[in-house]
C-alpha positions in Angstrom: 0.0 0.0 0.0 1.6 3.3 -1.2 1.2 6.7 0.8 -1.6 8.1 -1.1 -3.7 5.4 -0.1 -3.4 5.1 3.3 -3.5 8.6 3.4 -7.2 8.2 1.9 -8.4 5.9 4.2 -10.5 7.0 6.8 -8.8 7.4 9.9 -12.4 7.3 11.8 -15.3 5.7 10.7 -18.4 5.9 12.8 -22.6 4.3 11.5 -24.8 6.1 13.9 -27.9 4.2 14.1 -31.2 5.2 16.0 -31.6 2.5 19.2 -34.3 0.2 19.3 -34.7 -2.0 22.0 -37.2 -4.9 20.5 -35.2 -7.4 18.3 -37.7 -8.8 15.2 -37.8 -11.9 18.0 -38.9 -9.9 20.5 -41.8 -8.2 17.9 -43.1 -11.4 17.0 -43.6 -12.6 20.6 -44.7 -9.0 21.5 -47.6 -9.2 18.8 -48.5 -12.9 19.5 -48.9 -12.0 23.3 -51.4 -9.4 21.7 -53.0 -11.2 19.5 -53.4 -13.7 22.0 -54.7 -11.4 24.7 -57.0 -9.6 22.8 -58.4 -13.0 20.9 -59.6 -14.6 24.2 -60.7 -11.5 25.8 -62.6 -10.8 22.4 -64.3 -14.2 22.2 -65.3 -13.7 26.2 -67.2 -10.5 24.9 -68.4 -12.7 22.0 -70.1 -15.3 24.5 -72.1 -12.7 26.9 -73.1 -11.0 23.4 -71.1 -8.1 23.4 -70.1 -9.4 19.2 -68.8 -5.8 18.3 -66.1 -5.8 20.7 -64.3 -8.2 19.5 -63.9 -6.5 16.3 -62.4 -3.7 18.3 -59.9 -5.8 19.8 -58.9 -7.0 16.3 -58.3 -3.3 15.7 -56.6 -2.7 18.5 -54.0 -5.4 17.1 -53.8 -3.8 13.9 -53.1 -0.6 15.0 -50.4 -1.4 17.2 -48.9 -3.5 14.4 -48.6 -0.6 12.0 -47.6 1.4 14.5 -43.9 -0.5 15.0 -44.3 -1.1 11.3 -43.6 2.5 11.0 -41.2 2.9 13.9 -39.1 -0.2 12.2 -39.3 2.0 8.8 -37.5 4.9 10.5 -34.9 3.2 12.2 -33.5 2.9 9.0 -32.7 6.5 8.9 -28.6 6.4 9.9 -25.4 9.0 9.9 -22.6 7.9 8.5 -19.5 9.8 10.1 -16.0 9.5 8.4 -12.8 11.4 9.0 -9.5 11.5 6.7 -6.7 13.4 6.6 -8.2 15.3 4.2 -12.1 15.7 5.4 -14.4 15.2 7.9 -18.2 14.1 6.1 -21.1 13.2 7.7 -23.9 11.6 5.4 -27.0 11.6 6.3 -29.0 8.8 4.9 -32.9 9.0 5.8 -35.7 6.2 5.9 -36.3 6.2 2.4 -33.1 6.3 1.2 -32.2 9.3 0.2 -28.7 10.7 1.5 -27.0 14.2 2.1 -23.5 14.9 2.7 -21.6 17.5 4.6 -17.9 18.1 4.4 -15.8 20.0 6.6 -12.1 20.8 6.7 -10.7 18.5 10.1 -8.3 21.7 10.5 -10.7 24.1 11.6 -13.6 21.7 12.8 -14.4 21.6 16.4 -16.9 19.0 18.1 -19.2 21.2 20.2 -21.6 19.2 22.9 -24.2 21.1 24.2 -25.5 20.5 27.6 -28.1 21.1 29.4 -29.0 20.8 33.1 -31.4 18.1 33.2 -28.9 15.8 30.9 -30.0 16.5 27.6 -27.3 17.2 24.9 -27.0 18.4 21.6 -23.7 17.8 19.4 -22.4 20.1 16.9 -19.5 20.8 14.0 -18.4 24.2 14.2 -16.1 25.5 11.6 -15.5 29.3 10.1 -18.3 30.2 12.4 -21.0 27.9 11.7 -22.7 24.7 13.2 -23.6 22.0 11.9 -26.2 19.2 14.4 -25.6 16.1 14.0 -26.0 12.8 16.0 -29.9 12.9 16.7 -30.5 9.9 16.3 -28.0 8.9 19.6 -29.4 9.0 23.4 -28.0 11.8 25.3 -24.9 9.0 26.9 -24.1 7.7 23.2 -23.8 11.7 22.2 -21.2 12.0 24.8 -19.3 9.2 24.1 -19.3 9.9 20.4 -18.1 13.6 20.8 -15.6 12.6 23.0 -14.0 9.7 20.2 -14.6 11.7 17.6 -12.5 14.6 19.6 -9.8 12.5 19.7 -10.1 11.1 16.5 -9.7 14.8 15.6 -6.8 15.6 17.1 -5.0 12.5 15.8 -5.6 13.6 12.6 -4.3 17.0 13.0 -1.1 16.1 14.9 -0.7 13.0 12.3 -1.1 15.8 9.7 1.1 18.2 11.3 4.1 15.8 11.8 
């Protein structure tokens, strides 16, 4: 491998991905426990002669199915954060697909981590006086630990750069 090319390979390389909890193993037992629920308590209904009910627990079922349908559908939505000597991009790649991409010079970028009292946190490039947010899709504890790699990966690149 010659110099030019391991100069263009990212020295940093980070997928951020939204967190979801319930594994597509966890869903299907989820929704059976559900389905299962609201079929016995519907047929109960059925037997005393309340018959409309149990269509409402069918809809009941439904809806909630959609519903992590949907959420499943945005989780696709991911940031793709690399760094080279060279660059810093962030691509932003939403549910459906479709991707932006923002470059910055790893000179002059700082990571900024906003703060709050009650824990919450936003996280920021700066550069030549602007910001750029990025990293919503992290919880508060994953935004700090991500600044604080991608600070360092920073200032590896810079003194890696400036030897």
């Amino acid at each position: 491998m010659d110099d030019q090319t391991a100069e263009k390979q990212a020295a940093f390389r980070a997928v951020l991905h939204p967190h979801r909890s319930l594994s597509p193993r966890g869903f299907l037992i989820l929704m059976s426990a559900i389905g299962a629920v609201s079929f016995v308590t519907g047929v109960a209904f059925l037997l005393i002669g309340a018959w409309p009910v149990l269509g409402f627990f069918g809809l009941d079922v439904g809806l909630v199915y959609v519903a992590f349908k949907l959420n499943y559908h945005a989780a696709r939505a991911h940031e793709i954060v690399e760094l080279t000597p060279e660059t810093l991009s962030v691509t932003r790649v939403a549910a459906s697909g479709t991707s932006q991409r923002f470059e910055f010079n790893p000179y002059w970028a700082r990571v900024r981590l906003a703060q709050w009292p009650d824990g919450r946190t936003d996280l920021k490039i700066a550069s030549h006086g602007k910001e750029f947010s990025f990293g919503r899709l992290l919880n508060d504890e994953e935004r700090r630990d991500f600044a604080r790699a991608l600070q360092q990966a920073l200032s590896s690149t810079r003194d890696g750069a400036a030897a």
